[in-house]
C-alpha positions in Angstrom: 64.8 15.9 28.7 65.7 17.6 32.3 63.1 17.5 34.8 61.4 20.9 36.5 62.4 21.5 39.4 60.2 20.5 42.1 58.0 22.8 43.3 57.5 23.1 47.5 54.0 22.1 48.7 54.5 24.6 51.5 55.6 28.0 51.7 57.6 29.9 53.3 54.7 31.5 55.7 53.3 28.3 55.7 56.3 26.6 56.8 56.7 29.5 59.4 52.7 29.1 60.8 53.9 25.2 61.7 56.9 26.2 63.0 54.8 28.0 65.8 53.3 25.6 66.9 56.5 22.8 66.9 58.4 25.8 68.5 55.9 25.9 71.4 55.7 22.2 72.0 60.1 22.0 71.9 60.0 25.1 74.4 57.6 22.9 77.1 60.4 20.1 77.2 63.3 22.2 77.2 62.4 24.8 79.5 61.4 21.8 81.9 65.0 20.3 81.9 66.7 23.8 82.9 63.8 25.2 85.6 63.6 21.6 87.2 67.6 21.6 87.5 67.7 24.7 89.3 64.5 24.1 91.9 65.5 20.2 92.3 67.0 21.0 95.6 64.5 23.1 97.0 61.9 20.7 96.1 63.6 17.6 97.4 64.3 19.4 101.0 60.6 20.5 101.0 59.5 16.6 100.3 62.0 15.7 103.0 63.6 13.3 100.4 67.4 14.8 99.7 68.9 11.4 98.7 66.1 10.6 96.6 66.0 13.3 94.6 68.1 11.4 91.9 65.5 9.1 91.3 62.6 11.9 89.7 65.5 12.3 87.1 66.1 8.9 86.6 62.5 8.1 85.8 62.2 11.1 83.3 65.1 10.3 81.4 64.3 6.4 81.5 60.6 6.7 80.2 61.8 10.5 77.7 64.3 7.9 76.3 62.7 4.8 75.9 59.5 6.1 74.5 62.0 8.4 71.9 61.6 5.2 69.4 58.2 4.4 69.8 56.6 7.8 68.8 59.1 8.1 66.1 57.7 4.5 64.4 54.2 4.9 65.8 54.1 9.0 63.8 55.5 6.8 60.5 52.6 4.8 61.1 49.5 6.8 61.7 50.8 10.0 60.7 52.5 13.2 62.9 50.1 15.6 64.4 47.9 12.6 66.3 51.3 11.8 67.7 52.4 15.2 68.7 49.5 16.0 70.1 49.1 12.9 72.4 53.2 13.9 73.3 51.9 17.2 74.5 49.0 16.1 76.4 50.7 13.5 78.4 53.0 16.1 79.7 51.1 18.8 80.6 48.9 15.6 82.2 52.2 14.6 83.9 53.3 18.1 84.8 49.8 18.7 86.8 50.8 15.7 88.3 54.5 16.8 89.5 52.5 19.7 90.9 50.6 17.9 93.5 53.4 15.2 94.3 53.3 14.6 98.3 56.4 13.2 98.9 59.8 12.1 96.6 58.6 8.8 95.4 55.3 10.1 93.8 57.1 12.7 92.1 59.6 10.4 90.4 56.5 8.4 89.0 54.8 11.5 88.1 58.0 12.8 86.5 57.8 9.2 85.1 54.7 10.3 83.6 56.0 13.6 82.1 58.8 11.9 80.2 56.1 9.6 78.2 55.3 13.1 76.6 58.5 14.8 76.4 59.9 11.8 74.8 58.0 12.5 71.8 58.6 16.5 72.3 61.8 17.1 70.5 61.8 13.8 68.1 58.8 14.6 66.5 59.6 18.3 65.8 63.0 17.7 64.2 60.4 14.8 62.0 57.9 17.5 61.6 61.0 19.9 59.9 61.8 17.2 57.5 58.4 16.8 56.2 57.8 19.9 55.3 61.4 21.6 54.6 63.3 20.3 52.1 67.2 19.2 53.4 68.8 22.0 51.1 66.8 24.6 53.0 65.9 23.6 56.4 69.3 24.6 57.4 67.9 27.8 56.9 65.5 27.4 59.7 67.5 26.5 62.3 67.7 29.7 63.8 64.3 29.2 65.0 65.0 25.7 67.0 67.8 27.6 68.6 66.3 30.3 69.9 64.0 28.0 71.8 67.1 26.8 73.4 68.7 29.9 74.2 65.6 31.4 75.6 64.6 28.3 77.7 68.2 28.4 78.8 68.1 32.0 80.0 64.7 31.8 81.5 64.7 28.3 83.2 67.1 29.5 85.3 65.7 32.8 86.2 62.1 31.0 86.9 63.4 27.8 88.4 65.2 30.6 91.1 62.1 32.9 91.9 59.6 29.8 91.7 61.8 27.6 94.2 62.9 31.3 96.6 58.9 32.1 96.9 57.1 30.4 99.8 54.1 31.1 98.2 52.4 32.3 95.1 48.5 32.9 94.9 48.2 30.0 97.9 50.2 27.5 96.3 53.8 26.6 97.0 56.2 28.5 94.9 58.1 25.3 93.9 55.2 23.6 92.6 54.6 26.5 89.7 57.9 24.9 88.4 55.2 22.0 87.1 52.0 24.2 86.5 53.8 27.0 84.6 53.5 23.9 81.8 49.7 23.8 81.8 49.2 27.5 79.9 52.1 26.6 77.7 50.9 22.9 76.8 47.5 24.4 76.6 48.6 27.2 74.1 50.3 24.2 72.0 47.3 22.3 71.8 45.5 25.1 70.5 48.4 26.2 67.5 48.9 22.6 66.8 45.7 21.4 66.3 44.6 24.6 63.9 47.8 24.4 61.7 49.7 21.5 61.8 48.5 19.5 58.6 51.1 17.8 57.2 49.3 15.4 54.6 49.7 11.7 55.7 49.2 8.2 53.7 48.2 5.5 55.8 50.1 2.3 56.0 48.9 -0.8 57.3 51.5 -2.5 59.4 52.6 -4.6 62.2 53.1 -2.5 65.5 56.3 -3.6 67.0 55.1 -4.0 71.0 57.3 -7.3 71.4 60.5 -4.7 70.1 59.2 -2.1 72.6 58.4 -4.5 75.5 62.1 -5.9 74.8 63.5 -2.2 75.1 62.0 -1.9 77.8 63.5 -4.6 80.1 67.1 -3.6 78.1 67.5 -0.2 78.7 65.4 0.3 82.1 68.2 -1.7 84.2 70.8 0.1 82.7 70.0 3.5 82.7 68.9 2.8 86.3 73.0 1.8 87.5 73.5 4.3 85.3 72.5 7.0 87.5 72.3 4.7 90.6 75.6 3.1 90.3 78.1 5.4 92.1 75.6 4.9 95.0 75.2 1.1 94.7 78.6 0.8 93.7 79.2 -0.5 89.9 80.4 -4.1 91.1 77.4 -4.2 93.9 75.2 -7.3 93.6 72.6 -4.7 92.7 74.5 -3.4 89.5 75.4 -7.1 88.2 71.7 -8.0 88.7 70.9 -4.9 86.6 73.9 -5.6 83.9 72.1 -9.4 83.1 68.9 -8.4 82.8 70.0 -5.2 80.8 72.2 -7.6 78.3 68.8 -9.9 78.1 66.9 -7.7 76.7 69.0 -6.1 74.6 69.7 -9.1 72.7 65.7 -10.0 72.5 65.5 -6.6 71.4 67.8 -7.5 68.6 66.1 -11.0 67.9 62.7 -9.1 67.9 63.8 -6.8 65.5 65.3 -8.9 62.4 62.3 -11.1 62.9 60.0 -8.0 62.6 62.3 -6.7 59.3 60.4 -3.1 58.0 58.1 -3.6 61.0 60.8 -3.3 63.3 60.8 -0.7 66.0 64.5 0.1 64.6 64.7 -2.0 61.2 68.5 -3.1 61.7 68.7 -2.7 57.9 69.5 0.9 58.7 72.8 0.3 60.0 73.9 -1.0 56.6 73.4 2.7 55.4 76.8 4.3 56.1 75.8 7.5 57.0 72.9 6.3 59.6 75.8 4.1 61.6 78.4 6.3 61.4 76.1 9.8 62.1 74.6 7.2 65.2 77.9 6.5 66.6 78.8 10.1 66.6 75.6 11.5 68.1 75.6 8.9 70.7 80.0 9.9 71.5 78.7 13.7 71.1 75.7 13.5 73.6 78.5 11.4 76.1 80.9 14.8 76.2 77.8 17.3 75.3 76.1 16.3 78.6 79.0 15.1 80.3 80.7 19.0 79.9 76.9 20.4 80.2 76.6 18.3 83.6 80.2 19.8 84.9 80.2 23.5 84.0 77.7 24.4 86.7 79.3 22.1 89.3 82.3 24.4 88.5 80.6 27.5 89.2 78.4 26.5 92.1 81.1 25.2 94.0 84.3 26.3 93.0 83.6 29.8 92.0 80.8 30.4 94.6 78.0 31.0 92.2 74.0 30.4 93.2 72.1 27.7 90.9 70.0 30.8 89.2 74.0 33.0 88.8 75.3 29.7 87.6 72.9 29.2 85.1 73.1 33.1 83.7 77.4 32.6 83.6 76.4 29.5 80.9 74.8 32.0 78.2 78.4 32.1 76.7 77.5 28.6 76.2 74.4 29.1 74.7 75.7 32.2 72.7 78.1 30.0 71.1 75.6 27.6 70.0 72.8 29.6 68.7 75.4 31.4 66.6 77.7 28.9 65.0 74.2 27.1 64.5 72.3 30.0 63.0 76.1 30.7 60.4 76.3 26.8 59.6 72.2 26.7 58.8 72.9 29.5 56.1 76.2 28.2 54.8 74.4 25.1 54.2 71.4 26.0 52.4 74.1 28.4 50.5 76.4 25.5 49.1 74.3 22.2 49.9 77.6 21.1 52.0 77.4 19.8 55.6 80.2 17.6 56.0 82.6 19.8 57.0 80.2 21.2 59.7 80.1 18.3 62.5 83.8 17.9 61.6 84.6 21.6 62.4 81.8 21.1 65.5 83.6 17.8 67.1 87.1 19.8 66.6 85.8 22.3 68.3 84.3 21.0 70.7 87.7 18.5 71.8 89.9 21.7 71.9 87.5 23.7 74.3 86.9 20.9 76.5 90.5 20.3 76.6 90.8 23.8 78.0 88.3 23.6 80.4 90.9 21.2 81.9 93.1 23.7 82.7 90.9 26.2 84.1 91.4 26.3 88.5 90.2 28.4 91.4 91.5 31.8 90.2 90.4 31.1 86.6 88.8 34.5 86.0 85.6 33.9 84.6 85.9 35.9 81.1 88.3 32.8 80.3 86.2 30.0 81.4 83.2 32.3 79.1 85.8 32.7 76.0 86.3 29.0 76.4 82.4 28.3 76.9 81.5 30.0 73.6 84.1 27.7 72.0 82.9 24.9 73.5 79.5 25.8 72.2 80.2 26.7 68.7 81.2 23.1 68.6 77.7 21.7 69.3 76.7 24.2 67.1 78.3 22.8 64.3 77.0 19.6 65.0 74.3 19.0 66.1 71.3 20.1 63.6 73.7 19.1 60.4 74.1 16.0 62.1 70.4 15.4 62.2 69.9 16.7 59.2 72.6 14.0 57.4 70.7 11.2 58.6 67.4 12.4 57.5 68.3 13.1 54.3 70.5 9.7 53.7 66.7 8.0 54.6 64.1 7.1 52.5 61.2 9.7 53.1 59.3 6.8 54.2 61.6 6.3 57.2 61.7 9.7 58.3 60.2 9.7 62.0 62.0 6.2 62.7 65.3 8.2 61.4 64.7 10.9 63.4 63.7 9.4 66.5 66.8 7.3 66.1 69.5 10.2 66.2 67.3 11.6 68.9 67.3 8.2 71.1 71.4 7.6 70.4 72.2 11.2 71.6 70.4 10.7 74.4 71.8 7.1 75.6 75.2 8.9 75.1 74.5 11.4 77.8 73.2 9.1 79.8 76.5 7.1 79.6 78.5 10.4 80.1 77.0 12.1 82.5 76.8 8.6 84.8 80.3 7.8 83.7 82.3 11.8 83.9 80.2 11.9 87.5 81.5 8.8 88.5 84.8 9.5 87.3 85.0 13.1 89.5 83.8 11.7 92.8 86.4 8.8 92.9 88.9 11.5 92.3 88.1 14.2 94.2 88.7 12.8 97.7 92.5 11.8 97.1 93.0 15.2 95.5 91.4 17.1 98.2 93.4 15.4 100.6 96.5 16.0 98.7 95.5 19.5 98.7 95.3 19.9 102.3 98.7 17.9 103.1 100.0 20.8 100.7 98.4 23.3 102.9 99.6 22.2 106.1 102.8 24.3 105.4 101.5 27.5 104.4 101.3 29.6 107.6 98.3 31.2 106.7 96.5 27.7 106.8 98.2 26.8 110.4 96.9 30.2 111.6 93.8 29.9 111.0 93.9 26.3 112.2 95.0 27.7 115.5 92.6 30.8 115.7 89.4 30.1 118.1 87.0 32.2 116.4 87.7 30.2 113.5 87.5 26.4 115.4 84.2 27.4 117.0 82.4 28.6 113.5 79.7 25.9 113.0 80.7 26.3 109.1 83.9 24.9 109.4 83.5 21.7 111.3 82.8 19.6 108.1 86.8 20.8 107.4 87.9 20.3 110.8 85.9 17.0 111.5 87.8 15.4 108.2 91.2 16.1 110.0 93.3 17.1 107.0 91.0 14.5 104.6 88.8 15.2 102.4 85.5 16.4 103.6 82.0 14.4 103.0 80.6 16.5 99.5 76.8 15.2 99.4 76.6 18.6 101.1 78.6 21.1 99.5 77.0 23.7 100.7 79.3 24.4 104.0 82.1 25.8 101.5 80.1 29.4 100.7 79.9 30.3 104.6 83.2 28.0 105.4 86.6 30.0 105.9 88.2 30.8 102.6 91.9 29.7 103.8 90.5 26.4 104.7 87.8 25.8 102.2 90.8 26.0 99.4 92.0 22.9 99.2 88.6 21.5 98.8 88.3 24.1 96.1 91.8 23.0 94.7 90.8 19.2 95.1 87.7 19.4 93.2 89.1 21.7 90.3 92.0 19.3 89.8 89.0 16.8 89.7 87.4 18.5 87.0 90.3 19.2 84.9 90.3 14.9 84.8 86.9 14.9 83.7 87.2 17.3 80.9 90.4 15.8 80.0 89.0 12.6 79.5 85.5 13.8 77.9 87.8 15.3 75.2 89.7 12.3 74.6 86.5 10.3 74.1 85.6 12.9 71.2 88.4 12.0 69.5 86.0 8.9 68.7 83.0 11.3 67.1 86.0 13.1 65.0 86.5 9.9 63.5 82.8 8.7 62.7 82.4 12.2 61.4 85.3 11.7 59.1 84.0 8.4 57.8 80.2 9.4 57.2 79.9 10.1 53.4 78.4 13.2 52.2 75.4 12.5 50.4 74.1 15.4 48.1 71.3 17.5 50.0 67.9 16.2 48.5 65.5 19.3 46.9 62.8 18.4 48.1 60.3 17.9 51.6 59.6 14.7 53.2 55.6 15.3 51.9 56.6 15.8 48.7 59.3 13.0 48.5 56.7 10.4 49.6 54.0 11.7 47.6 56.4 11.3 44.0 57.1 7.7 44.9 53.6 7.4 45.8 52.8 8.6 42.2 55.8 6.7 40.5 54.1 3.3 42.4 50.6 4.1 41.3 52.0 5.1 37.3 51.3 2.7 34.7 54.2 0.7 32.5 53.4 2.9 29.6 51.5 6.0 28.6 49.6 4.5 26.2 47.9 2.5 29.2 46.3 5.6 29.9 44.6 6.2 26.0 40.9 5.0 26.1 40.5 1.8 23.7 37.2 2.6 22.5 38.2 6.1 21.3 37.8 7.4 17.8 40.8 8.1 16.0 41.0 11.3 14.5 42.4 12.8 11.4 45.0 16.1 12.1 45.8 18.2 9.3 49.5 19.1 8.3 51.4 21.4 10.4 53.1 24.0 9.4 56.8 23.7 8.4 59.1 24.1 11.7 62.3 24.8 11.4 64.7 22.3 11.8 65.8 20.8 15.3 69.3 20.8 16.4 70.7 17.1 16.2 69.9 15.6 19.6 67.4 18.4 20.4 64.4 16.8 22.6 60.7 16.0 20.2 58.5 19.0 21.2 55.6 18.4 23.3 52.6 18.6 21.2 48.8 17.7 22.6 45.8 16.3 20.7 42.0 16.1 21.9 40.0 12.8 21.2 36.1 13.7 20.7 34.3 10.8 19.3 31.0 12.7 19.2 31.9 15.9 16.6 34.6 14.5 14.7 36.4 16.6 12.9 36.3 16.7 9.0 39.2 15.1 7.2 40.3 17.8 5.0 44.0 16.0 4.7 42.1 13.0 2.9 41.1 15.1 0.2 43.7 16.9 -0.5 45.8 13.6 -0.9 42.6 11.7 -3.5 43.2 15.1 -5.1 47.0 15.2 -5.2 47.8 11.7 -5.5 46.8 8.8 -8.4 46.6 6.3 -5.6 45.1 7.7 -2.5 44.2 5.0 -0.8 47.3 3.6 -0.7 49.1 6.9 0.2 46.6 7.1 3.2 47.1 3.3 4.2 51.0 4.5 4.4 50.3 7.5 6.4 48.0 5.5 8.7 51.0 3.2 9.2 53.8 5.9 9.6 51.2 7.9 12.5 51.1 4.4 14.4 54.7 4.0 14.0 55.4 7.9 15.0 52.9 7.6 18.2 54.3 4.6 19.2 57.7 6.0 19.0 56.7 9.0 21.1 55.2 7.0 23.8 58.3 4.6 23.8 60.3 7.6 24.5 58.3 8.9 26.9 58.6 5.5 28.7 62.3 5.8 28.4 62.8 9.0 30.0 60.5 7.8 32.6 62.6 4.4 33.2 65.4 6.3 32.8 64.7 8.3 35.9 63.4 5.5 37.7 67.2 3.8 37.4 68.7 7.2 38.3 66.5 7.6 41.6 67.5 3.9 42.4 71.0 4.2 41.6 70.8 7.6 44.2 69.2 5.5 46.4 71.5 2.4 46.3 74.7 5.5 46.7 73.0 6.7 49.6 73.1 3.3 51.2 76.3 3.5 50.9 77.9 1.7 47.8 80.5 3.3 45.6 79.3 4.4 42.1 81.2 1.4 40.9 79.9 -1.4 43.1 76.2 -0.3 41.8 76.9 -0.4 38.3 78.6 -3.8 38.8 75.6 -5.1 40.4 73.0 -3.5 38.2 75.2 -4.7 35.1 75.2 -1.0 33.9 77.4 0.2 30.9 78.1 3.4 29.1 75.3 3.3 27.1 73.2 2.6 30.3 74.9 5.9 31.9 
């Protein structure tokens, strides 16, 4: 007999009324990224700490990325909405913070601060989506997701601009409204989430992981501090070894830690024998190394070869953004059309290789309607993957595993920008200088250059002695910020030097891609489950809790009661499933047993016609309950065997090792 279809615990203006609130909570994090970026400078010059401005990132991004885990075990734990919440109030906590920071090193620990929250910001909210959207149709809410990102991408910019260009707003430094405009927002989540987030929660009693975390901790901190730190130090300075040993420690405590902990694990390791989870992992953290790496770049190209300001840079990226919301908005509905996302990352990494490959070849005189063409292919690409991707690991999990999942694809992607981001950086500024000065040995023959070279108005211009001083090297770039008032014949080479530069990068970001195409292409495409993660949990919940056999349920005490005859039916196909057919038990008002009297009427031997009824209604009810039980095991097996394919056996290698025939199938 075929199952109904499950019915959604939710709907659709339900789903929409959480939504708010997750929407609000994923805007706080990602407006934050783009309006610090833009206002980073001005704030570090007012703080009198230029050279340390790269340590407020670094402790955001360690503490958003360690912590990325821990919520996402901790919300499996004791549910999401306690987690969320606690996400959001630690940020706005930490943003008021950032707001009063006196000089560089107490806003890196109060950015420190902020990333506890965010790093539960975005994990939690793609979590949030599984549990109450089924995988079939959440596709069909991605739209929402990405217009947080488009519209944090076109107003961080705009605000990070006015907030860091305004002395003063109402008495308080305008760069310092870069941290409170968080407190309304935060405040307004607090409010939505509180009043409709309710996603129903069973509470398990396990272990909490704190050795996994603690061993995490001393892992990933060293290493995402070279990470940023390294092109400073230098990446063989004693400084960086020191950082690689205690990094490789604790990563393989971490490991230890976590097959001793087994389900309790911070990240069970029995995930990565799931097919889909290592592969999609892999991918996401290769796709977060070009994603950021290209992300990181593409403003570096505007500001400083094409002349743009921080707040024009970040408007000539919407292409960017366009591209994303748009192939993510088409891929969410082609999804929940056909119940196919496979072919979606692998269109998305495709993409993505050939547009970074063409940013390679863009230069000074690139017009910018070709580096935007390029852009929106670029961003089509991590349209394509990365909401499927999320969505292939969540639905290859066990409902139960859902936040860990989650958090997981989250934490990966975010370790692979990390890597890319320290390692394209790295990679441009021990390039740049050679080309530069190749550049400018080039240039020596142009008589244009030599004129200028020779003009007096030109040597005595303040602006060009960083060109001049180098004496036909390559300029110091900490400070780029000569080149916009520096004379455009000799400020080309530099221009020259550092877009050969970038072409490198990108070159090499899209050979590293080639890696993601791969994993993509070997992650199995497991069919789109139908329902939520609530409703998922709450039938295995049920199937745990059910007895062997219906008959369990039947009171033993009850009174048997006679039915009479029903009326002739007509007759069932062969193989047609036994109608459903109810009977009440009321010991109290039996009812009387006009059958029995029709048979001592009927029959010369009545008693012995009832004694052979009252054995064939045993046999028949215990025939129905046994195939009740059947259809029951029989689904049990199927879920298992989905369950077992999911993991990543072949249909073969499970019936081998379940010892299934045909007649089991």
């Amino acid at each position: 007999m075929t199952a109904p279809a499950p019915t959604p615990s939710l709907s659709h203006r339900q789903i929409l009324t959480i939504f708010a609130g997750l929407m609000i909570g994923m805007f706080l994090a990602a407006l934050d990224q783009t309006i610090v970026s833009t206002a980073i400078r001005t704030i570090a010059d007012d703080l009198h700490g230029l050279s340390l401005q790269a340590w407020a990132t670094t402790a955001y991004l360690i503490t958003a990325t360690i912590t990325t885990p821990l919520y996402g075990k901790l919300s499996d734990l004791f549910g999401r909405k306690p987690l969320f919440l606690t996400a959001i109030s630690i940020f706005v906590l930490g943003s008021v913070a950032c707001s009063f920071a006196g000089s560089m090193y107490e806003l890196a620990v109060f950015r420190g601060l902020q990333g506890l929250g965010a790093g539960g910001l975005f994990s939690l909210a793609l979590t949030i989506v599984g549990d109450i959207v089924a995988p079939r149709e959440r596709a069909r809410y991605q739209g929402y997701f990405v217009a947080v990102f488009g519209t944090s991408s076109v107003a961080g910019p705009l605000l990070g601009g006015l907030f860091a260009g305004t002395p003063e707003i109402l008495g308080i430094t305008g760069w310092r409204w870069v941290f409170l405009l968080n407190v309304p927002l935060g405040l307004i989540a607090l409010v939505v989430v509180t009043k409709v987030l309710n996603v129903p929660h069973t509470k398990r009693v396990r272990r909490i992981d704190w050795f996994g975390a603690l061993a995490l901790v001393v892992g990933l901190v060293p290493l995402l501090i070279v990470a940023e730190q390294g092109r400073t130090w230098g990446w063989t300075s004693q400084l960086a070894l020191a950082c690689y040993g205690v990094g490789a420690l604790g990563i393989l405590a971490f490991l230890l830690v976590e097959r001793l902990m087994g389900d309790d694990a911070l990240l069970p390791l029995r995930f990565f024998r799931t097919g889909v989870f290592a592969w999609g992992t892999f991918a996401g953290f290769i796709t977060g190394m070009g994603m950021f790496g290209a992300i990181a770049l593409l403003p570096l190209y505007l500001q400083i070869v094409k002349g743009a300001t921080p707040t024009e840079a970040g408007l000539q990226s919407l292409p960017l953004v366009l591209g994303i919301m748009s192939m993510s908005i088409t891929s969410g509905r082609m999804i929940s059309r056909t119940g196919r996302y496979k072919v979606w990352p692998v269109l998305g990494v495709t993409l993505m290789i050939v547009g970074i490959a063409l940013l390679s070849r863009i230069g000074v005189d690139t017009p910018y309607w070709q580096v935007a063409l390029v852009m929106v292919l670029v961003g089509w690409g991590l349209g394509g993957i990365m909401q499927p991707l999320v969505l292939a690991l969540q639905n290859a999990m066990p409902p139960r595993d859902m936040g860990v999942a989650t958090a997981s694809a989250t934490f990966f992607r975010q370790m692979g920008g990390t890597v890319g981001t320290a390692v394209f950086l790295t990679l441009l500024f021990s390039t740049v200088g050679q080309r530069v000065a190749d550049a400018f040995r080039a240039a020596a023959g142009d008589p244009a250059f030599r004129a200028r070279l020779a003009d007096p108005a030109v040597l005595a211009n303040p602006a060009n002695a960083p060109i001049l001083d180098a004496r036909g090297g390559a300029p110091a770039l900490d400070d780029s910020s000569f080149l916009s008032h520096a004379d455009p014949v000799l400020a080309r080479p530099v221009l020259e030097g550092f877009a050969g530069s970038l072409g490198v990068v990108f070159l090499s970001a899209a050979a590293v891609l080639v890696l993601a195409l791969v994993a993509v292409l070997a992650m199995k495409e497991v069919p789109l489950r139908s329902q939520s993660g609530v409703d998922a949990r709450a039938a295995d919940e049920r199937a745990a809790e059910a007895p062997a056999s219906p008959v369990e349920t039947v009171d033993a005490t009850a009174t048997p009661i006679a039915v009479p005859a029903e009326a002739a039916q007509p007759a069932r196909p062969r193989g047609a499933a036994e109608p459903v057919r109810v009977a009440v038990l009321d010991r109290a008002e039996p009812v009387p047993d006009v059958r029995d009297r029709l048979l001592a009427m009927l029959l010369p031997d009545p008693e012995r016609a009832l004694a052979v009824v009252g054995d064939a209604e045993r046999a028949r009810d215990a025939l129905r309950a046994a195939r009740r039980d059947v259809t029951e095991k029989e689904a049990a097996l199927a879920a298992a065997v989905e369950e077992l394919m999911a993991q990543g056996l072949s249909q073969a290698q499970v019936q081998q090792l379940l010892g299934l025939d045909t007649a089991d199938r």
